[in-house]
C-alpha positions in Angstrom: -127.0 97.9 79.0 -129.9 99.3 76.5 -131.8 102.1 77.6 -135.5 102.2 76.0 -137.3 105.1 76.4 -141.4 104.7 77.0 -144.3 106.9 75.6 -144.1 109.7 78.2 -140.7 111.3 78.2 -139.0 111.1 81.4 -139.0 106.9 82.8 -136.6 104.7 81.0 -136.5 101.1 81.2 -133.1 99.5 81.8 -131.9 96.0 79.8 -128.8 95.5 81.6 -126.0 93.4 80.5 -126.9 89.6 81.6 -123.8 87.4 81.4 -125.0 83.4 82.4 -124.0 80.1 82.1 -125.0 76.5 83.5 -124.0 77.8 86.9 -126.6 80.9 87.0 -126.0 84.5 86.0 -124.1 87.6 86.7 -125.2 91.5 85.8 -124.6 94.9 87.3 -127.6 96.8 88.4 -125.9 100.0 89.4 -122.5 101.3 88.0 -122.0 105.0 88.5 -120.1 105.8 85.6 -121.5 103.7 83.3 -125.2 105.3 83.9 -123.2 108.5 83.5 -122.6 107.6 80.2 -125.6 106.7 79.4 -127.2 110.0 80.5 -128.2 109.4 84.1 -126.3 111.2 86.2 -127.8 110.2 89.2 -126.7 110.1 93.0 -128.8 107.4 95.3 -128.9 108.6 98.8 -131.5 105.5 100.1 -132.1 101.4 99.1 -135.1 100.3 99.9 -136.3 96.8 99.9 -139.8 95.4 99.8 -141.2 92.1 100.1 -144.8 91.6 99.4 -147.3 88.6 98.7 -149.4 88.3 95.9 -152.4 91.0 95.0 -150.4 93.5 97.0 -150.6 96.9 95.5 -148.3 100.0 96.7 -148.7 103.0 95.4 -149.8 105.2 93.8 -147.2 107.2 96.2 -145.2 110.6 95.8 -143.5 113.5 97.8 -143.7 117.1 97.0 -141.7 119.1 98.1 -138.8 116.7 97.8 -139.6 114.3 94.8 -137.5 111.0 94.4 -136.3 109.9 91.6 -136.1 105.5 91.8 -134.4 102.7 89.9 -136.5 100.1 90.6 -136.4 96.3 89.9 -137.3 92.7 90.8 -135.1 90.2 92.8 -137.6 87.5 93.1 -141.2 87.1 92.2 -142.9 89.7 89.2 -145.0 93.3 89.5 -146.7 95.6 87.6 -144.6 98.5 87.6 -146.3 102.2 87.0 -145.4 105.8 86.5 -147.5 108.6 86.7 -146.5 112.2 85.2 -147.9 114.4 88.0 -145.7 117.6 86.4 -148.5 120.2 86.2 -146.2 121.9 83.3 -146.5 118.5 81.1 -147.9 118.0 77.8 -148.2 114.0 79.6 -149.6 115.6 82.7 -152.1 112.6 84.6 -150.6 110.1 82.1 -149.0 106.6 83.0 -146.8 104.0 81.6 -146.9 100.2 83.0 -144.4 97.4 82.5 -144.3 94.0 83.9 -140.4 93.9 86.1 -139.4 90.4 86.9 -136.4 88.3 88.6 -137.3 86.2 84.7 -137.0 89.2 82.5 -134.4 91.1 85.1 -135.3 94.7 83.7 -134.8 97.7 85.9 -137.2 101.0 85.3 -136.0 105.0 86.4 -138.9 106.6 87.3 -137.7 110.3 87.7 -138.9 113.0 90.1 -142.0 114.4 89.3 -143.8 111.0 88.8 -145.6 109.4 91.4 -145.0 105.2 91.6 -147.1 102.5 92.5 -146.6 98.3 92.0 -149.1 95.7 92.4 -147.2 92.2 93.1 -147.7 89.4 90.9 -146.6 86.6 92.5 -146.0 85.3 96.4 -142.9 86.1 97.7 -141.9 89.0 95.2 -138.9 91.1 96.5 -138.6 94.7 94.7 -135.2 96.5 95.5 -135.1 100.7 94.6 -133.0 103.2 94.8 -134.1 106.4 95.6 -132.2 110.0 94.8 -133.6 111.6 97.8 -134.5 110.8 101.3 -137.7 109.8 102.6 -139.7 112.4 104.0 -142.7 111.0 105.4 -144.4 115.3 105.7 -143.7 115.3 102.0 -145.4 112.1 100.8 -148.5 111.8 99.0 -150.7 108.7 97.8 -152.5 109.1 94.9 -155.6 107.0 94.7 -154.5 103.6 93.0 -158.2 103.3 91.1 -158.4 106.7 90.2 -160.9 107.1 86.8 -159.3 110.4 85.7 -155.4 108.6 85.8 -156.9 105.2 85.2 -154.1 103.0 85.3 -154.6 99.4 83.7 -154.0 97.5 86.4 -153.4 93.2 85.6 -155.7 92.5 88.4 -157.8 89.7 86.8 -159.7 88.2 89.2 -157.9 89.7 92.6 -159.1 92.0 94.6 -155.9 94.2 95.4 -154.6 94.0 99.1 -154.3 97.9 100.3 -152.4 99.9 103.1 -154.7 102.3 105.2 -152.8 104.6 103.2 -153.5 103.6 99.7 -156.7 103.2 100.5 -157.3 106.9 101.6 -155.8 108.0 98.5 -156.0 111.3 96.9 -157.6 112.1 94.0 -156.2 113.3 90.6 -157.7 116.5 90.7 -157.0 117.3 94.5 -153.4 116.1 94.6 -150.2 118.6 94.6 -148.8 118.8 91.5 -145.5 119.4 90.3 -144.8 122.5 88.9 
């Protein structure tokens, strides 16, 4: 697997190993010891697995106290994957990083804790799988809002008009969220 680093320090996106033929493909997208190796010492308590049509965008969500770190990636279908430094202490503090995560390109992106997370869907039918490092705590979560002109996050939305949860709608603001410290 290669490990690329993005502009803020922290998230990491994955290349794992693809081995394929005629007959389809094979890769592992978890192996303890090998992450290990690679730096990530990481222990998953929670898989979580989303299916989503289309324009639909999740996020931008977080919990303090009790931050998750996630592996996230795409089974079927494409998103727009995004990380948000929400670390108070950060030099990168209200920054974010974007990358397009596919079943196509089959990269895999750590988003550690302290960052807040958020997907818009790409295409019908898209299936994104992530591991998280911590439990869900529904008291600890927060939603930052997904539009929010302080963050401003690029979203690819062309000509959609993004599909929202009650929650992501209600989003917090930049400068009214709880930070990291």
């Amino acid at each position: 697997m290669i490990i690329n680093p993005v502009d803020i320090p922290g998230p990491l996106v994955i290349e794992p190993k693809v081995f394929g033929d005629e007959r389809g493909f094979f890769l592992e997208s978890w192996n303890e010891a090998r992450f290990k190796d690679a730096g990530l010492d990481l222990n998953f308590v929670q898989d979580n697995h989303s299916r989503s049509a289309k324009g639909v965008l999740r996020g931008v969500h977080f919990q303090n106290p009790n931050p998750q770190g996630k592996l996230v990636r795409v089974v079927a279908g494409a998103v727009w994957d995004v990380a948000v430094d929400l670390r108070a202490s950060s030099p990168y503090y209200g920054k974010w990083f974007g990358i397009e995560l596919s079943a196509a390109n089959k990269r895999m992106f750590w988003v550690p804790p302290g960052f807040g997370h958020g997907f818009l869907t790409l295409e019908d039918g898209t299936d994104f799988l992530y591991k998280c490092t911590s439990l869900y705590e529904p008291a600890s979560e927060q939603s930052l809002q997904w539009n929010d002109p302080t963050v401003g996050i690029d979203w690819p939305l062309g000509d959609m008009t993004p599909q929202l949860s009650q929650k992501d709608r209600e989003g917090t603001a930049f400068d009214q969220i709880k930070a990291y410290s």
